[in-house]
N, CA, C and O atoms as a Tinker XYZ file with bonds, in Angstrom:
   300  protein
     1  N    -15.384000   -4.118000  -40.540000    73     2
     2  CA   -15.929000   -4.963000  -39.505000    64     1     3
     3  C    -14.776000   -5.697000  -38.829000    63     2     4     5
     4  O    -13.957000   -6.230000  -39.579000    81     3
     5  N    -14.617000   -5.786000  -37.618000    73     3     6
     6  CA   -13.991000   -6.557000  -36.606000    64     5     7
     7  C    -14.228000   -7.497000  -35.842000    63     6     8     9
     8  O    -15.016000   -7.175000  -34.953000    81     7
     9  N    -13.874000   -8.560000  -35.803000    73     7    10
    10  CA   -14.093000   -9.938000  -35.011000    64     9    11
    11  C    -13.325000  -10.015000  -33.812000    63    10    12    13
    12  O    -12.094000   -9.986000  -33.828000    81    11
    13  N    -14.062000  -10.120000  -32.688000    73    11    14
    14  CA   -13.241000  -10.551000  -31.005000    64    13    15
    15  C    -13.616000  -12.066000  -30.609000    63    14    16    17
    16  O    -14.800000  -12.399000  -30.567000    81    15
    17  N    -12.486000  -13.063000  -30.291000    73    15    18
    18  CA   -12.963000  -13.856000  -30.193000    64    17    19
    19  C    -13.887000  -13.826000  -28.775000    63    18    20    21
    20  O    -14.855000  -14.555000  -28.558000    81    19
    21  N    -13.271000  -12.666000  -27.752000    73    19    22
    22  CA   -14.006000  -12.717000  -26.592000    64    21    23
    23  C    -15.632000  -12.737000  -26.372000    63    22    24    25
    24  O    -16.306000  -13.130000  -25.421000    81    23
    25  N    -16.047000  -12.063000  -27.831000    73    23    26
    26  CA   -17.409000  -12.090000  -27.604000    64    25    27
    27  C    -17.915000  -12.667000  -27.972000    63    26    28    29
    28  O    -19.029000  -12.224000  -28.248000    81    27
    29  N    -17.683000  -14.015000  -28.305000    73    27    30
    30  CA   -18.271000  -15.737000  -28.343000    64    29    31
    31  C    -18.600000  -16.112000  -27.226000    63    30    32    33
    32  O    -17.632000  -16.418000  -26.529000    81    31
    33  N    -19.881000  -16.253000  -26.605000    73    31    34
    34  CA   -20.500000  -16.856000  -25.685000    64    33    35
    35  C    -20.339000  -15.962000  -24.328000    63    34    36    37
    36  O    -20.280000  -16.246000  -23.131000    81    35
    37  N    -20.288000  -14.565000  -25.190000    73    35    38
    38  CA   -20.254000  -13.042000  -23.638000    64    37    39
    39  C    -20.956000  -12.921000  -22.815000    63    38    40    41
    40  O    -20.683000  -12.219000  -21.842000    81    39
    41  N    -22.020000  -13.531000  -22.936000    73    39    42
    42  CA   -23.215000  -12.887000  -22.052000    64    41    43
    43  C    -24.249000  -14.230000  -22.013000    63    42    44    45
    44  O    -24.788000  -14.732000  -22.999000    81    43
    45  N    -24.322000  -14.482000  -21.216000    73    43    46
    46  CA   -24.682000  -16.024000  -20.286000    64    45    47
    47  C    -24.944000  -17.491000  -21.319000    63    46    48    49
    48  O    -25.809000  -18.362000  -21.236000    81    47
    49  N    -23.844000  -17.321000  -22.249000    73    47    50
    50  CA   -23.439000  -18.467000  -23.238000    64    49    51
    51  C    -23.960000  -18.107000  -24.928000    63    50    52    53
    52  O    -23.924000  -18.850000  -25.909000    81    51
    53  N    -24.564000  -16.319000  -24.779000    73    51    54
    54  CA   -24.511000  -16.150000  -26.085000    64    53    55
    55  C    -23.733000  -14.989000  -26.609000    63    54    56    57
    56  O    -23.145000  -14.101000  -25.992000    81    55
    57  N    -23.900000  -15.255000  -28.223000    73    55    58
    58  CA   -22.291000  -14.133000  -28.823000    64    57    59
    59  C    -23.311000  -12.868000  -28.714000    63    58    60    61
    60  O    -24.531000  -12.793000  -28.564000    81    59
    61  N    -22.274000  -11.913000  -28.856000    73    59    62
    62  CA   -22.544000  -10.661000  -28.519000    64    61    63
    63  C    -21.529000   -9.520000  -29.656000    63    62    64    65
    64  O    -20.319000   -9.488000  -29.882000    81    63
    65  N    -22.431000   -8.868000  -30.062000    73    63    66
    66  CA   -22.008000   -7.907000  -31.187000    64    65    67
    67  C    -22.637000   -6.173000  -30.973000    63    66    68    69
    68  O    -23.695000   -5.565000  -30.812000    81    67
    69  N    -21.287000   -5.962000  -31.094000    73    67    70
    70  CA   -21.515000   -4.220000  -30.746000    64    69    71
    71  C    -21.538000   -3.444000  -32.164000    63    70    72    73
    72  O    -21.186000   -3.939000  -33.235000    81    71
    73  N    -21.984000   -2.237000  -31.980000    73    71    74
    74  CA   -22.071000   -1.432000  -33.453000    64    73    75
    75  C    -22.426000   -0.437000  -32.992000    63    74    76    77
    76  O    -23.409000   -0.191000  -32.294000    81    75
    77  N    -21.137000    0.583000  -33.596000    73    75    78
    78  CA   -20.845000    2.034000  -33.403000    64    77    79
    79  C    -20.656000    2.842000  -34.324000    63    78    80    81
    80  O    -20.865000    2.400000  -35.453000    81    79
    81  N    -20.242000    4.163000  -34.210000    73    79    82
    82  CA   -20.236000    5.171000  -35.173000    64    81    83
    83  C    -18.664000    5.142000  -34.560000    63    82    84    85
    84  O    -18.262000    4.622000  -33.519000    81    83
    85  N    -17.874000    5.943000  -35.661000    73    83    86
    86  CA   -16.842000    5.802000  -35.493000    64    85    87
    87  C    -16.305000    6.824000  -34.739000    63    86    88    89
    88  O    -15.421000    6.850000  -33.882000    81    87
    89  N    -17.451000    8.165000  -35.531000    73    87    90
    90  CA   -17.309000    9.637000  -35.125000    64    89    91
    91  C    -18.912000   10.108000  -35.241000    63    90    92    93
    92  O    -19.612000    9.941000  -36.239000    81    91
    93  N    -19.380000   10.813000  -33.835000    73    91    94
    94  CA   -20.064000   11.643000  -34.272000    64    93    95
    95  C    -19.921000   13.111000  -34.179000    63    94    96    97
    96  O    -18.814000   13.485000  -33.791000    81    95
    97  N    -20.803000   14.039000  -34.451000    73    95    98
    98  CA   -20.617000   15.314000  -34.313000    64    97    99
    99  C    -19.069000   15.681000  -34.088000    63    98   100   101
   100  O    -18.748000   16.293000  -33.070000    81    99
   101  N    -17.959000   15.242000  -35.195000    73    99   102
   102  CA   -17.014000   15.332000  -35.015000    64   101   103
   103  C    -15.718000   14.730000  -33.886000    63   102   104   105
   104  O    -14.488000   14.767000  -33.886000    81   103
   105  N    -16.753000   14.198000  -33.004000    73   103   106
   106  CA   -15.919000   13.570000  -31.614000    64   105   107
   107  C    -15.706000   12.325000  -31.789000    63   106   108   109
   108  O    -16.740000   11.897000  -32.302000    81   107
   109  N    -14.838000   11.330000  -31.642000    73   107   110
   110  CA   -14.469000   10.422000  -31.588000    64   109   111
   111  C    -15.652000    9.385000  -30.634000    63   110   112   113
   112  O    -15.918000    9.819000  -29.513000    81   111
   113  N    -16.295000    8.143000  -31.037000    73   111   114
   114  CA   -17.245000    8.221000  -30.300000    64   113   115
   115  C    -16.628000    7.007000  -28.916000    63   114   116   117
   116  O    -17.086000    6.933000  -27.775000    81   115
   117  N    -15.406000    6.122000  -29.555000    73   115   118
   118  CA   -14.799000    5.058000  -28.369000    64   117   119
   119  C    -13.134000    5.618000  -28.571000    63   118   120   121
   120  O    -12.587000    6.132000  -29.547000    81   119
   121  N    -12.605000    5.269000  -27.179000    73   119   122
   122  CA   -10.761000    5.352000  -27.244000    64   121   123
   123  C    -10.731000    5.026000  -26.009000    63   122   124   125
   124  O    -11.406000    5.062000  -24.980000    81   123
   125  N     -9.559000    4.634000  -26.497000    73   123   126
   126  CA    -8.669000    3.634000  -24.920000    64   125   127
   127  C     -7.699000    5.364000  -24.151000    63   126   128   129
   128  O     -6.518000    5.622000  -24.384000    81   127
   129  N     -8.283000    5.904000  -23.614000    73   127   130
   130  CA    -7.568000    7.300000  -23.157000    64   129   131
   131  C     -7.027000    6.743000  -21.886000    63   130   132   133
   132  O     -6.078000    7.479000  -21.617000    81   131
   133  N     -7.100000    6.101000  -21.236000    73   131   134
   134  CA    -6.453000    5.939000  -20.085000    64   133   135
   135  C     -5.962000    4.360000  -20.030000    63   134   136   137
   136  O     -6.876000    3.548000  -20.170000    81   135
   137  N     -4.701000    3.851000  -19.853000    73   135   138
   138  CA    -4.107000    2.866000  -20.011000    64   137   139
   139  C     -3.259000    2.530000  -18.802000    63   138   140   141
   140  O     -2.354000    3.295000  -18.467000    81   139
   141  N     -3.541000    1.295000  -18.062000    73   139   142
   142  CA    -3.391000    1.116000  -16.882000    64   141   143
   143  C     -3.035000   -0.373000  -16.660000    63   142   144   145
   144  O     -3.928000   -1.015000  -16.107000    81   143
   145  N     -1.970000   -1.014000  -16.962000    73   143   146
   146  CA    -1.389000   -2.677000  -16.412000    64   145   147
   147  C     -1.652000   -3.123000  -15.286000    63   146   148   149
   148  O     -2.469000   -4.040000  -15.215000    81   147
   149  N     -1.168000   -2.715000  -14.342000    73   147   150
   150  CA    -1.684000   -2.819000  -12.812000    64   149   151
   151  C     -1.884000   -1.983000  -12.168000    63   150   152   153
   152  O     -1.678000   -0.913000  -12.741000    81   151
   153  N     -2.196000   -1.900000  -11.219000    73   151   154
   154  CA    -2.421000   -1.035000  -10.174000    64   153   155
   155  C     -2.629000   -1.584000   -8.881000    63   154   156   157
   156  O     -3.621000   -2.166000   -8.444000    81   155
   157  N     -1.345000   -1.263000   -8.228000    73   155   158
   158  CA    -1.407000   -1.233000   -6.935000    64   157   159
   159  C     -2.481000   -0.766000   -5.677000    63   158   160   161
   160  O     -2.282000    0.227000   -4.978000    81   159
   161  N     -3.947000   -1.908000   -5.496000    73   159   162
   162  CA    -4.536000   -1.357000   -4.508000    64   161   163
   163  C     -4.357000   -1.186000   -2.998000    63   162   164   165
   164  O     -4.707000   -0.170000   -2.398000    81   163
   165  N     -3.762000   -2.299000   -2.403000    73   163   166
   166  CA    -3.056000   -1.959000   -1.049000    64   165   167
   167  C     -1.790000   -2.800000   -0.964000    63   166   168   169
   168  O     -1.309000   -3.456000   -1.888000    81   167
   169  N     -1.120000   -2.644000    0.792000    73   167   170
   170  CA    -0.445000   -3.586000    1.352000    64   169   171
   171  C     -0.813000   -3.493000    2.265000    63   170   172   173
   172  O     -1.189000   -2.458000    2.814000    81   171
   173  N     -0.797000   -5.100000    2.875000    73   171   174
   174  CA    -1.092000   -4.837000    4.104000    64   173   175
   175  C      0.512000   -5.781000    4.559000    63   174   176   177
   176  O      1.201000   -6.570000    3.913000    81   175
   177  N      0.639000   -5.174000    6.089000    73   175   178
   178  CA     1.689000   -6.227000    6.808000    64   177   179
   179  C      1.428000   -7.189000    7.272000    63   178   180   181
   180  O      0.477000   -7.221000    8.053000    81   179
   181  N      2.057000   -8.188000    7.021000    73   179   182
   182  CA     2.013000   -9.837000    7.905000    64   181   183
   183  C      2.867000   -9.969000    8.727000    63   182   184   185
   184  O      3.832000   -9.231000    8.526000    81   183
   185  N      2.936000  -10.602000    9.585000    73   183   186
   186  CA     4.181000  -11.148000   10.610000    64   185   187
   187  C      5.303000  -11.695000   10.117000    63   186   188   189
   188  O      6.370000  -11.625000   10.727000    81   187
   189  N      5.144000  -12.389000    8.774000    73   187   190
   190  CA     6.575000  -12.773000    7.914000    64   189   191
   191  C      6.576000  -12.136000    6.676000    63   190   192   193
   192  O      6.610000  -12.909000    5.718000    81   191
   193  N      6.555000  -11.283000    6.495000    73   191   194
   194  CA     5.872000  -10.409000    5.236000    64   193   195
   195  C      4.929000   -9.633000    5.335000    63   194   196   197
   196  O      4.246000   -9.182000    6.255000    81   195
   197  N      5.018000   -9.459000    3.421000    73   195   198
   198  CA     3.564000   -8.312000    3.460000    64   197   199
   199  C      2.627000   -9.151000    2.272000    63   198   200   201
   200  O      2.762000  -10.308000    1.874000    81   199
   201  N      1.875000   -8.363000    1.969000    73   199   202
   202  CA     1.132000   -9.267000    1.308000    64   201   203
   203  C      0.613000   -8.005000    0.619000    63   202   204   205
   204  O      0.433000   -7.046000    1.369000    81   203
   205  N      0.232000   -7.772000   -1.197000    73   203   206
   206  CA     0.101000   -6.602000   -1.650000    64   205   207
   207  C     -1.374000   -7.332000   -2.499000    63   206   208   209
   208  O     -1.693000   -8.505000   -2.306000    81   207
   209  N     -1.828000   -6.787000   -3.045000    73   207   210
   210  CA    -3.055000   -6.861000   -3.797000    64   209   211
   211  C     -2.917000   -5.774000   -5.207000    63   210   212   213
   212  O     -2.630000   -4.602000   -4.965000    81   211
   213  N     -3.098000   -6.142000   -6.459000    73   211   214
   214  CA    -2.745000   -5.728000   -7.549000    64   213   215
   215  C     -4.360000   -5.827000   -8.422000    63   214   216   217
   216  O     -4.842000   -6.936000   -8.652000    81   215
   217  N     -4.912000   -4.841000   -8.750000    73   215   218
   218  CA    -6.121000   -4.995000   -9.979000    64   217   219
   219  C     -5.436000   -4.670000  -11.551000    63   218   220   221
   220  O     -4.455000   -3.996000  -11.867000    81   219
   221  N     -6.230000   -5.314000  -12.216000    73   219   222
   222  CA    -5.513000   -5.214000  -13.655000    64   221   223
   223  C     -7.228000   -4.826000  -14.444000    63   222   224   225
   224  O     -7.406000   -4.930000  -15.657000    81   223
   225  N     -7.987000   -4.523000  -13.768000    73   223   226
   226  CA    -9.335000   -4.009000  -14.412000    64   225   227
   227  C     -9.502000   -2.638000  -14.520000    63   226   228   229
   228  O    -10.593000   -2.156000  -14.824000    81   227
   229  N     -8.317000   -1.826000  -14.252000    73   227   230
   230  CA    -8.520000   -0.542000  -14.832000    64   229   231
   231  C     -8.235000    0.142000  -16.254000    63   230   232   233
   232  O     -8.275000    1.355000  -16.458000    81   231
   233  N     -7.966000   -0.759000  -17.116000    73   231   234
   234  CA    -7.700000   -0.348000  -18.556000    64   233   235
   235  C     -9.082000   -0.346000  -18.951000    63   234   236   237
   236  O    -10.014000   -0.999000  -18.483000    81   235
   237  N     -9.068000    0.448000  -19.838000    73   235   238
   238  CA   -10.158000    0.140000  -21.113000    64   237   239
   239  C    -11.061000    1.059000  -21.780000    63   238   240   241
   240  O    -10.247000    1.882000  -22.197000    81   239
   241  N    -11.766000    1.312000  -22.015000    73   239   242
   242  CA   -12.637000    1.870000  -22.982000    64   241   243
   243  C    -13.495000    2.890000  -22.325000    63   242   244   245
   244  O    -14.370000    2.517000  -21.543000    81   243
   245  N    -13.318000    4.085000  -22.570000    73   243   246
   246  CA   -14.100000    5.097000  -22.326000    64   245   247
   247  C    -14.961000    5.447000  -23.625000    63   246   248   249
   248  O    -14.388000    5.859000  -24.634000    81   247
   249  N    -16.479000    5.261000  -23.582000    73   247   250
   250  CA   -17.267000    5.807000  -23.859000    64   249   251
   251  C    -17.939000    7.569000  -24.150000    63   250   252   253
   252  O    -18.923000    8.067000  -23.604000    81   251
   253  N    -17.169000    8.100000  -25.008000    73   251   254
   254  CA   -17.673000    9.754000  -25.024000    64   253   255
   255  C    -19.292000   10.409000  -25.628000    63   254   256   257
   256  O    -19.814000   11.521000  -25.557000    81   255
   257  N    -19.672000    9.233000  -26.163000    73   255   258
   258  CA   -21.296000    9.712000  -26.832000    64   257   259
   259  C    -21.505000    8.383000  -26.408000    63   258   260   261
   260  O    -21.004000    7.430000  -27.004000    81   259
   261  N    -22.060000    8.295000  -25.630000    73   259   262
   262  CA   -22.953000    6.292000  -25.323000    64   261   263
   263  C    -24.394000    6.584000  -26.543000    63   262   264   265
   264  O    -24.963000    5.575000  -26.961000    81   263
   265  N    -24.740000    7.571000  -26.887000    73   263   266
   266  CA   -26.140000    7.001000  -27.903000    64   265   267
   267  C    -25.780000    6.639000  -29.167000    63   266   268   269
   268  O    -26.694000    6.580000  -29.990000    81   267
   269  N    -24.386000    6.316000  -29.613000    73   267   270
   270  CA   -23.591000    5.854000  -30.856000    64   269   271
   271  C    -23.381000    4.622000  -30.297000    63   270   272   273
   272  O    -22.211000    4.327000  -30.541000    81   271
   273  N    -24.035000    3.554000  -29.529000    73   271   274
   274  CA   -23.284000    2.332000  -29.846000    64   273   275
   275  C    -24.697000    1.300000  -29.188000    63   274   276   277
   276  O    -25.502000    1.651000  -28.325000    81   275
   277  N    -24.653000    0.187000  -29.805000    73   275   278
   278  CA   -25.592000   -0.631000  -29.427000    64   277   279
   279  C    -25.177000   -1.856000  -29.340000    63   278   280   281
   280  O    -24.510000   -2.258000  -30.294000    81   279
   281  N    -25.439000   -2.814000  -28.186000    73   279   282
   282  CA   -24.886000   -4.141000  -28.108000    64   281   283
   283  C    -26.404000   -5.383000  -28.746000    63   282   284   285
   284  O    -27.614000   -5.388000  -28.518000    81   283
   285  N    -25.484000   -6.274000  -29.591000    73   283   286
   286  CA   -26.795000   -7.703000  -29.791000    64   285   287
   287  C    -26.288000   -8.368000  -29.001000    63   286   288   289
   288  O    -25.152000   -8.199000  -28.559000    81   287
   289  N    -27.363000   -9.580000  -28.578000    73   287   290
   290  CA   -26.809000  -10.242000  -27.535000    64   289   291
   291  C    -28.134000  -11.296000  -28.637000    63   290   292   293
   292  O    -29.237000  -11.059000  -29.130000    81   291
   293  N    -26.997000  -12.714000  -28.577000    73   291   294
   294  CA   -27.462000  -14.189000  -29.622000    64   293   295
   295  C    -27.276000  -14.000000  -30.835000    63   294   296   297
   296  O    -27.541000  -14.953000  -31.567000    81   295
   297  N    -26.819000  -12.863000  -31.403000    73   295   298
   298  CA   -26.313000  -12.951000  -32.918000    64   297   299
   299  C    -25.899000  -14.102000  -33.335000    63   298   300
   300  O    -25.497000  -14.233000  -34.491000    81   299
């Protein structure tokens, strides 16, 4: 079992607890396969500069069997 502190008060001020299989039918059922710090979404030009825009919400968790995992929400 694993503790996140993030999911203390996740979901509109209550904790939230997930529970998965680790593997099913041989497949891995969560992995971080694609890993991404920033990412450059545009630039645009200014008259004294430029001005760039950066997302950092493309990392994370791909899902390969979603019927292996279930979220509580107020645990």
């Amino acid at each position: 079992m694993t503790s996140a502190p993030q999911l203390n008060s996740a979901n509109s001020g209550d904790d939230v607890a997930y529970l998965f299989a680790e593997e099913l039918a041989g497949q891995k059922v969560i992995g971080q396969y694609m890993q991404d710090a920033l990412r450059l979404i545009g630039v645009e030009q200014k008259a004294k500069g430029v001005m760039e825009s950066y997302s950092n919400a493309t990392a994370g968790v791909f899902l390969r069997v979603p019927i292996a995992i279930v979220r509580y929400t107020g645990c």
